[in-house]
C-alpha positions as CSV (number, residue, x, y, z in Angstrom):
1,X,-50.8,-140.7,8.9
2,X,-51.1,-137.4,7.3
3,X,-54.2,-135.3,7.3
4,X,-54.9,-132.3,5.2
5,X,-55.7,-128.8,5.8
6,X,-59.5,-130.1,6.3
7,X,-58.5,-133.0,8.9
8,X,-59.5,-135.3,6.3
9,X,-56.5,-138.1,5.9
10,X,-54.2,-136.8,2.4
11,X,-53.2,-140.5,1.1
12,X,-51.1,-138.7,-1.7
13,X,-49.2,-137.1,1.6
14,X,-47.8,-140.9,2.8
15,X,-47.9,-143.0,-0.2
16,X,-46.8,-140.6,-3.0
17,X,-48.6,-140.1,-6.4
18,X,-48.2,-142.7,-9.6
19,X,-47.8,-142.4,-12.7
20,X,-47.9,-145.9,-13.9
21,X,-50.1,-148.4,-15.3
22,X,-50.8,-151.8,-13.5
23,X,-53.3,-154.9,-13.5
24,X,-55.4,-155.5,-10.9
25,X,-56.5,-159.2,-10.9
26,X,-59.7,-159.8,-8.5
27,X,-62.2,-161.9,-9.0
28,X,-64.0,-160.0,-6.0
29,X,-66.2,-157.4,-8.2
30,X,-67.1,-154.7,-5.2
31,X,-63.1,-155.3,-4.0
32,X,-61.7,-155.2,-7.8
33,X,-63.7,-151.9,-8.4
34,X,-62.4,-150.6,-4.6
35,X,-58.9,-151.1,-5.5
36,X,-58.9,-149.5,-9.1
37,X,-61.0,-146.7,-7.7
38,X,-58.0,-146.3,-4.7
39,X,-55.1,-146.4,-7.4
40,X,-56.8,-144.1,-9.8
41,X,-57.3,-141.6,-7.2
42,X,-53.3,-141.1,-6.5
43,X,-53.2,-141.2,-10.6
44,X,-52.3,-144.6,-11.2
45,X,-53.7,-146.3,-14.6
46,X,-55.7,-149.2,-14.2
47,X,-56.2,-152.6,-16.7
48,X,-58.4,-155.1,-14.4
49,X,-58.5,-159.0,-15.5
50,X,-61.6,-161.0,-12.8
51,X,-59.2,-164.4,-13.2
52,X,-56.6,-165.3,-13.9
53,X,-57.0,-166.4,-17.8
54,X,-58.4,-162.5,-18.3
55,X,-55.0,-161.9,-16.6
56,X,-52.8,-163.2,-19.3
57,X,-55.1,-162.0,-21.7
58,X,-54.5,-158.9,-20.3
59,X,-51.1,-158.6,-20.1
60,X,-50.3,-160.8,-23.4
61,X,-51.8,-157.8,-24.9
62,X,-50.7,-154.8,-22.9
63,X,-47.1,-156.0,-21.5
64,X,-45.5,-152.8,-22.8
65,X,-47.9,-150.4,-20.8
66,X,-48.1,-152.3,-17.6
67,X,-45.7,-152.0,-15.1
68,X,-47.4,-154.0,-12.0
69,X,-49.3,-156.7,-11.5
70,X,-51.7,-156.9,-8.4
71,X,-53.1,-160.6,-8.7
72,X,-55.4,-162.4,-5.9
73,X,-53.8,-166.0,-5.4
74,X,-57.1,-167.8,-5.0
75,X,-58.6,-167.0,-8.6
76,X,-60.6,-169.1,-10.7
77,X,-59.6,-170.8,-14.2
78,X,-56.3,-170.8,-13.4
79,X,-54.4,-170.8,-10.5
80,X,-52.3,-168.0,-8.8
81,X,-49.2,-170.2,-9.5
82,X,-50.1,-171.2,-13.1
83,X,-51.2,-167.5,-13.5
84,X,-47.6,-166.0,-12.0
85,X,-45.8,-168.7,-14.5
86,X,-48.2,-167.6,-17.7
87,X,-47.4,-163.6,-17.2
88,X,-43.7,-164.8,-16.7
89,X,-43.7,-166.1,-20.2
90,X,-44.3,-163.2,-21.6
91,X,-42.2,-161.2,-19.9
92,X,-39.6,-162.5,-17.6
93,X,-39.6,-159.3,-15.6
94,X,-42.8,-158.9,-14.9
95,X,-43.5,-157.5,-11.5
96,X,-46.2,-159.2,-9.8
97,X,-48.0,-158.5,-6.2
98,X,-49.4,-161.0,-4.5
99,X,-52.6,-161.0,-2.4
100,X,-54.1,-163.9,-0.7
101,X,-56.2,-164.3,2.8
102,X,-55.0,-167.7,3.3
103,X,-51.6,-169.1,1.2
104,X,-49.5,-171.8,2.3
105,X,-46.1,-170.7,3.4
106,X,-44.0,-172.8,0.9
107,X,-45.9,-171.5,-1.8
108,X,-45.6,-167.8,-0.8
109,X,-41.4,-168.7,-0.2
110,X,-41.4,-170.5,-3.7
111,X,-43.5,-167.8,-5.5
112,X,-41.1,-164.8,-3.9
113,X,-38.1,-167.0,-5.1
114,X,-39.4,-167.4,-8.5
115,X,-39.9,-163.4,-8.7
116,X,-42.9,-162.4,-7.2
117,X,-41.9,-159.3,-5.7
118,X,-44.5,-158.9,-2.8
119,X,-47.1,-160.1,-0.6
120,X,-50.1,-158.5,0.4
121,X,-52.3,-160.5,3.2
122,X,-55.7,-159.6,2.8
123,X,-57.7,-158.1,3.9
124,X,-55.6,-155.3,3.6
125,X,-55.8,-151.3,4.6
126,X,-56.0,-148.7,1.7
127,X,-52.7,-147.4,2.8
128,X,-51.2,-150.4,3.4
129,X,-51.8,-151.1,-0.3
130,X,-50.9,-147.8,-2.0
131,X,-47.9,-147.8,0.0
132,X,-46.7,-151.5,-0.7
133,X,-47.7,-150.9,-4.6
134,X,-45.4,-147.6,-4.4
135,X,-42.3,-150.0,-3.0
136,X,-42.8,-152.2,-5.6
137,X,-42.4,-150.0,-8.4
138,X,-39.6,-148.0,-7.2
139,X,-37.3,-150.9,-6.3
140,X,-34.5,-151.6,-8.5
């Protein structure tokens, strides 16, 4: 970890700044509004869908600005498969994050061969997130 010249820890220091914008899908208000506040803070742009029908919603209209998709698997409405399927629709190289607390393995290993491109266990550190979210978006 990296702490600034107050002893404080500098999360820019580890995890880098961002420039781009991604979709945070969380049906959690108080973790939804954590997790935007987090990204903002390093200067990421934030869309936020609460399931995952908002979510397609969401990115049906704003595909071209969004470069990430951060998406909870156990969402209401509709599924975190059906969900990862819809946004794949619209654009087949979407890049989604997963996040779950409990998954079952086969459909983590399907979802990652289908072209999810991560997996976030919950609950996760800040860090931990900012960092993973930064690997995401710079891998070719």
């Amino acid at each position: 970890m990296v702490h600034n010249n107050n002893g404080f820890f500098d999360v820019e220091s580890e995890v880098g700044k961002g420039t781009e914008t991604l979709l945070d899908v969380e049906d959690e208000e108080l973790l939804r509004d954590f997790v935007k506040t987090m990204l903002e803070s390093v200067g990421y742009t934030v869309y936020e869908a609460r399931n995952g029908e908002e979510a397609v919603e969401v990115y049906g209209q704003k595909n071209n600005e969004i470069q990430l998709v951060i998406k909870y698997m156990g969402l209401p409405r509709l599924s975190g498969g059906e969900e990862f399927y819809k946004l794949k629709e619209i654009n087949a190289n979407v890049k989604v994050m997963l996040a779950s607390g409990l998954v079952e393995p086969s459909v983590k290993s399907e979802l990652l061969k289908r072209g999810a491109k991560a997996f976030i266990q919950k609950p996760y550190e800040v860090h931990q997130l900012l960092k993973q979210v930064r690997g995401v978006l710079d891998a070719k």
